[in-house]
N, C-alpha and C positions, 0 to 999 in steps of 0.2 A: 528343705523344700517339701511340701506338701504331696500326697499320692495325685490329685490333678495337675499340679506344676510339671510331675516326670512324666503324664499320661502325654502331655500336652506337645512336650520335648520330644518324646518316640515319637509321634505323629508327625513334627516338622522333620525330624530324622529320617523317615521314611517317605513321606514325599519330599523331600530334596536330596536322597540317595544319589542320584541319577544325577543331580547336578556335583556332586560332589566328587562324585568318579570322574567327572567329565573331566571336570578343573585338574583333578588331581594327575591324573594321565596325561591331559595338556600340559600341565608345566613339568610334568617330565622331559616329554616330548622336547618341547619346546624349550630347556633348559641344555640338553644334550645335543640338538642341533645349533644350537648359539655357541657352544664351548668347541663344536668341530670348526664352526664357522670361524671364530677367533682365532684357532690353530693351536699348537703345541705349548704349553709353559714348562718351563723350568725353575727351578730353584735349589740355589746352592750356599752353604752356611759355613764362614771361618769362623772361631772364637780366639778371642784375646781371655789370657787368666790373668789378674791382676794378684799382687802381694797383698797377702792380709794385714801386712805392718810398715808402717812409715818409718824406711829407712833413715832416713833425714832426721827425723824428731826423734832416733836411738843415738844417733851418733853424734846430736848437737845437744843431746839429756834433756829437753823440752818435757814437761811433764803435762803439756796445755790439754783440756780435756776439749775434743772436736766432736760435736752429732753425728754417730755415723749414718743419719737422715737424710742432714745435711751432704754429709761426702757421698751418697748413693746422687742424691739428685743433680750434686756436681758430676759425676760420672757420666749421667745420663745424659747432661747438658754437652760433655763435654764430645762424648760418642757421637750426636747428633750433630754436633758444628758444622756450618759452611766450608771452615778453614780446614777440616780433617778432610772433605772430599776435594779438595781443593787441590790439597797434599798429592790424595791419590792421582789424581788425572795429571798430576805434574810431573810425579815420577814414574805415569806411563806415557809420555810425551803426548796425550791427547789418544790415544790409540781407540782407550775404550767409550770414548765421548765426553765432550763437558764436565764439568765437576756438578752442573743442577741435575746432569743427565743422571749421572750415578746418584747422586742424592736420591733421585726419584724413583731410583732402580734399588735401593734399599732402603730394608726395616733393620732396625737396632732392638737390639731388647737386653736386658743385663737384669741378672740371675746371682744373685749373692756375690761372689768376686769371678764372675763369668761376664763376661758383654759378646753378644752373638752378633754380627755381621749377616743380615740373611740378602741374599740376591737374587735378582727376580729377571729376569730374560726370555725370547721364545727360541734364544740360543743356547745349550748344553753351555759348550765353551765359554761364552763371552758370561754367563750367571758365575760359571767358577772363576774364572779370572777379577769378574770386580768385587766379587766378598772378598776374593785374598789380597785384592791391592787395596782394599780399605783396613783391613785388618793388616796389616804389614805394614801398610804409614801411621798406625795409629800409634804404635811407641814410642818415633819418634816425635811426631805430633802431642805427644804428654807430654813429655819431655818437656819440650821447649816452652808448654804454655807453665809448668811446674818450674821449671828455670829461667823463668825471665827475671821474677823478682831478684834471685841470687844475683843473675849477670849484671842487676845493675849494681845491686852491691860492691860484686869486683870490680868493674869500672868507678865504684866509688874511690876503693881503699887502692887502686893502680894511680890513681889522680894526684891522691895524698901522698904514695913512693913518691910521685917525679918530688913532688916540692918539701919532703917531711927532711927532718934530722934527727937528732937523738933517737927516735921514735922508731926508726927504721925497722928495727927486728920487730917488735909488736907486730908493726902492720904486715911485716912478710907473713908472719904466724896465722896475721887472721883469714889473706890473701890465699894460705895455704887451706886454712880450714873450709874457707869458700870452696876453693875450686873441688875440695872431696866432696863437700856437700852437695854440688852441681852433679857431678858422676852417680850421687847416690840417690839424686832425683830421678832418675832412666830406671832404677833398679825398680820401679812400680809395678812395672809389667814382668812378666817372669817369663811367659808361653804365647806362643802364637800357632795356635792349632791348624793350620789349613784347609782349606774345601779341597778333597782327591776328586769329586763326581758331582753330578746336580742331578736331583729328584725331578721326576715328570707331574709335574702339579694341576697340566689340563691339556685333555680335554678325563676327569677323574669319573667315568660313570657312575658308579656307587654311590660317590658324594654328591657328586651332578644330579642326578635321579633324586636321592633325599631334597635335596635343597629346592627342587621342581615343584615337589609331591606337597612339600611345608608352603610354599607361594602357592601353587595351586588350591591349598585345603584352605589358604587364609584368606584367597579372596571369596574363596567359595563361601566362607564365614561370613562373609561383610553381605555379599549379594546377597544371604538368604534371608540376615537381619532386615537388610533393604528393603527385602520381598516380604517379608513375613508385617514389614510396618505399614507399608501401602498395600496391601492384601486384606480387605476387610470380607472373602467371603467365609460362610459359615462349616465349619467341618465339627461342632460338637454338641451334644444333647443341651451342657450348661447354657452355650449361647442361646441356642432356640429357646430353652426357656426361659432366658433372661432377656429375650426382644420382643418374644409373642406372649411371655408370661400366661402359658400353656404346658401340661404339662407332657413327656416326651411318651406317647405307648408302644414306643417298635423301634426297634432298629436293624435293617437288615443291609446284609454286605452286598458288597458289587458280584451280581450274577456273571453266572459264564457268557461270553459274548455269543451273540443269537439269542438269547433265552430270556424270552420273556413272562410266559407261562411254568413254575415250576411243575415237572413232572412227579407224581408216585413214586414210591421203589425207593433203594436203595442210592440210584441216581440224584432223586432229589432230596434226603431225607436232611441234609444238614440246611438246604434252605425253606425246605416248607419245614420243619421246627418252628425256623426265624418268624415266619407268615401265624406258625399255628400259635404262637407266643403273641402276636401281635393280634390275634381274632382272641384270644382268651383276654387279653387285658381288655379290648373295646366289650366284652360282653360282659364286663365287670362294670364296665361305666354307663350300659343303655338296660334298659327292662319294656319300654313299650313294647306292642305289639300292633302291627309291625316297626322292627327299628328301621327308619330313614336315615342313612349315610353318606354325605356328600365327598368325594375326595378332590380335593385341589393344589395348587403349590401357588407361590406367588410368581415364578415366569416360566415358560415351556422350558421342553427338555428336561424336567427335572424327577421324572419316574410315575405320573403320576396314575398312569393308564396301569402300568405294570402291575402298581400298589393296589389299585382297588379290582384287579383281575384275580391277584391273587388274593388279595384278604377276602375278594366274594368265594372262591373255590375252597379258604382255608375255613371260613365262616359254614360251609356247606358240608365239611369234614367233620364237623362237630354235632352231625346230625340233624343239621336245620335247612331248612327251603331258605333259598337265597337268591332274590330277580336282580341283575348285573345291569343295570342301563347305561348305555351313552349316550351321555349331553353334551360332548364336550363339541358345541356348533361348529369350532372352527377347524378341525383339525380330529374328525370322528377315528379310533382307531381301535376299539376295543373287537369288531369283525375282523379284522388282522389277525390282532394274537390267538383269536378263537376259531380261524381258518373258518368266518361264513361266506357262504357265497355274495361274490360282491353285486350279482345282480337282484341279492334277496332284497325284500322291501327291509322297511326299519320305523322307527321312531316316527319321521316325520310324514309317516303314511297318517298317521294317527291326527297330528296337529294341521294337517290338511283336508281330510276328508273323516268320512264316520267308516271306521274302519274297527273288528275284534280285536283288542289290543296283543291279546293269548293267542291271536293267528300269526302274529309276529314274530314270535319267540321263538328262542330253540335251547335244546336240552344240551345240556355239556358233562361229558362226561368226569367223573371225579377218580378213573382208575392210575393218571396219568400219563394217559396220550389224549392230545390235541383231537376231539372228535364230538361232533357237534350234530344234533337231527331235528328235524323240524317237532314244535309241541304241537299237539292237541288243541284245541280250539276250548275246551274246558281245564280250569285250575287242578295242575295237581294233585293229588291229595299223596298224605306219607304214606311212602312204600316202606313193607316189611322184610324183612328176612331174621328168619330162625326168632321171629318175634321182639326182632329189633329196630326201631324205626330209621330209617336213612334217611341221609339229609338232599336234596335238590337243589342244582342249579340249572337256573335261565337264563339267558341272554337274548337281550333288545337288542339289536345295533342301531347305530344311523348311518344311514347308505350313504350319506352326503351331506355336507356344511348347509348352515342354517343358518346365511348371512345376515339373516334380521332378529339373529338369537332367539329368546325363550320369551321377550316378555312380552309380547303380543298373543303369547300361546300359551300363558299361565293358568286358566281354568279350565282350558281341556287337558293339560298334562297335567294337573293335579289331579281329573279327575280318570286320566286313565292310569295313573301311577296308584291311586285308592283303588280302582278296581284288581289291577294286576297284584297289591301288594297284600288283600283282605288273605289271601292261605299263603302268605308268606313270612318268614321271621325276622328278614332281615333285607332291605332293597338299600343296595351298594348302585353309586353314580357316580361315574367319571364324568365331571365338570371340567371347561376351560380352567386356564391360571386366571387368578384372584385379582390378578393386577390390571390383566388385558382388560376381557368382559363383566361386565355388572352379572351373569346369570349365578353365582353363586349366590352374592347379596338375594337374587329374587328369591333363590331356592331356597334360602333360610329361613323363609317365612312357613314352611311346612316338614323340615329337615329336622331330625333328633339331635344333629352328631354333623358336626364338619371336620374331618381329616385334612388337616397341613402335610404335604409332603414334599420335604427338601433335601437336595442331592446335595451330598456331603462335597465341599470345596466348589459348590455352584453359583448360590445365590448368595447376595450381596448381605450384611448388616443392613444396609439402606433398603434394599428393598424390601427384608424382610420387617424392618419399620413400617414402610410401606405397608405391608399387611396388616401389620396389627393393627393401624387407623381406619383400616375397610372394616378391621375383626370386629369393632366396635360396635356396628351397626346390624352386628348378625344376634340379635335379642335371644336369650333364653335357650339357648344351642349354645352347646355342648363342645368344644374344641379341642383336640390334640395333637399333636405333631408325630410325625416318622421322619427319621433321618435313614436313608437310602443311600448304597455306594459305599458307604464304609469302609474301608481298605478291612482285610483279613484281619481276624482277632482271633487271638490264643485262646479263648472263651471254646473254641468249635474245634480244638486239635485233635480232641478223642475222636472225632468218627474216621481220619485218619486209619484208625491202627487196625 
């Protein structure tokens, strides 16, 4: 199995953890309550020892060679008969029930010249009592099936006394020889070991519990095959680039819950890496000035605010101005994670009236706390320290959905996106999903760079088809993918220590 086959196998292991404990606990559970509910068993075992030599064929000198394959399976034929339980229930006048009863109420098994009687009751007593009345009529029971052929013999040569003459001694002789021979049939069995006690065989916790945890862990097997074969959404870099045939620039894990905004410090250092990893790859892939970035995914929910909140702030860390817009008409949220005030204007001041685009804006800080101030009404320019240029961010918001989308308003927000983005490096855009609204397709007509971003075990194979047939129409742009949500990877264990 190849290194993606076992990546693939941990993955389904780890998200179905949780159903596997479930199962596995349930059929304990529920294994243990069924064998109280059943009640007590017992089980108690006689043995019969058989002779290892055929008294009969020494004392008649028969020299006949028998399979003893053959004589095992005669044995086992013969342990099992109707007529030996038959036996039993006869010579306990009915006491312990039926002869099918007892049949049902014992296993036989035979073990080289051992045949075991086992009994099986929710009664102590009544388990020892029917192994040993099976096993106790059983040598007489050989006996007689072993000497019938003899008995008819003597009835033969008794026949020939009444009417022989001459002849008479011969046939006393052989009359005699028979009937030892009859006696020497019984001699098969030797031992009849008794059952003293009967074992408690349920309700067995330990074995109960095993045997739960094995049913439990087996269906949990079937259910995940089950799930895993009608489950087409996406949890891996290979898939997205084998459905969007794009290739993957980022992957970051599932944030702490609240946290949308990675902070500075030592708090945030093992996820803004993830962001600052994923702003070094995109600035190996654009060189304009200014790069335009759209971010989108193919249906909500699936991180996409987060992603380009943070690769604007990671993008900004690398020493570059970077303006943060939100477009996303339906469902605007980048003022949220940026704590602006939600009665400030936004975006659609601009695409409604003639308004300074740079009065909009506001400055965000890059130390790590969530902290936000109104800009300047003129661009930026790079600030220094100790003779080092720092990088800038800004943030547009939209105060409010823009039910009639972007494309009625495409040449004034291209032309306040070229104003605001002339002293900038990099203008990062939180788009609607791909699938909903057409404003991505519009935006690709002046965009460097569209960012796909898909939540790990979210979206579908289908829909992410879906995209790739819209990706089509996005001409001469630039496409990559982020898989976000990731479950924890051994990759980030050293900032642990």
């Amino acid at each position: 199995m190849n290194t993606q086959g076992i990546e693939t196998l941990k993955a389904v292991a780890r998200r179905s953890l949780w159903l596997i404990v479930l199962l596995v606990v349930a059929g304990i559970v529920l294994m243990n309550v069924l064998r109280h509910v059943q009640g007590a068993e017992y089980q108690a075992s006689s043995r019969v020892i058989l002779s290892p030599a055929d008294l009969s064929q020494q004392f008649s000198g028969s020299s006949v060679y028998i399979d003893p394959d053959l004589v095992d399976q005669t044995e086992k034929a013969l342990s099992g008969s109707p007529q030996l339980f038959a036996a039993a229930a006869q010579r306990w006048k009915g006491t312990l029930g039926p002869a099918s009863q007892l049949r049902d109420s014992t296993a036989v098994s035979k073990s080289g010249t051992t045949i075991t009687f086992t009994a099986t009751s929710t009664d102590a007593d009544r388990a020892v009592n029917i192994a040993n009345a099976v096993a106790r009529a059983y040598p007489a029971f050989r006996a007689n099936v072993a000497g019938a052929a003899i008995e008819t013999a003597i009835n033969q040569v008794q026949a020939q006394l009444r009417g022989s003459g001459s002849s008479r001694a011969d046939l006393e002789q052989q009359l005699n020889r028979l009937k030892v021979l009859k006696t020497l049939t019984s001699g098969n069995v030797l031992l009849v070991v008794p059952a003293n006690s009967a074992a408690q065989t349920r309700p067995a916790p330990v074995r109960d519990s095993l045997i739960g945890a094995l049913l439990g862990f087996f269906i949990a097997m079937i259910l995940i095959a089950v799930r895993e074969a009608v489950d087409t959404r996406v949890r891996s870099e290979e898939e997205i680039e084998e459905v969007l045939d794009v290739p993957v620039v980022g992957t970051v894990e599932t944030l702490p819950r609240h946290m949308r905004l990675v902070p500075g410090g030592r708090q945030g250092e093992r996820f803004g890496d993830m962001y600052a990893l994923l702003a070094a790859n995109i600035a190996q892939e654009t060189g304009s000035h200014p790069t335009v970035i759209a971010v989108t995914s193919a249906t909500a929910q699936e991180g996409k605010t987060t992603t380009a909140s943070n690769l604007a702030a990671a993008l900004a860390r690398r020493n570059k101005n970077v303006l943060l817009v939100d477009l996303d008409t339906r469902k605007p949220a980048v003022g949220k994670v940026f704590q602006i005030p939600t009665d400030a204007p936004g975006i659609e001041q601009i695409l409604t009236r003639k308004v300074n685009p740079s009065s909009l804006t506001w400055v965000a800080s890059l130390n790590g706390a969530v902290n936000v101030t109104p800009s300047r009404a003129s661009a930026p320019t790079g600030l220094t320290r100790n003779g080092n240029r720092e990088g800038t961010l800004r943030v547009l918001p939209l105060k409010s959905s823009l039910r009639s989308g972007i494309s009625a308003h495409m040449e004034r927000l291209q032309a306040a996106l070229s104003t605001l983005g002339k002293d900038e490096d990099y203008v990062v855009i939180d788009t609607p999903p791909a699938l909903a609204l057409p404003d991505v397709t519009e935006l690709a007509k002046f965009v460097d760079m569209v960012i796909v971003v898909v939540r790990h075990g979210r979206v579908s194979r289908r829909s992410l088809t879906a995209l790739s047939r819209v990706q089509r129409s996005w001409d001469n742009v630039k496409t990559g993918a982020v898989l976000v949500g990731v479950p924890r990877q051994e990759t980030y264990s050293y900032y642990e220590e």
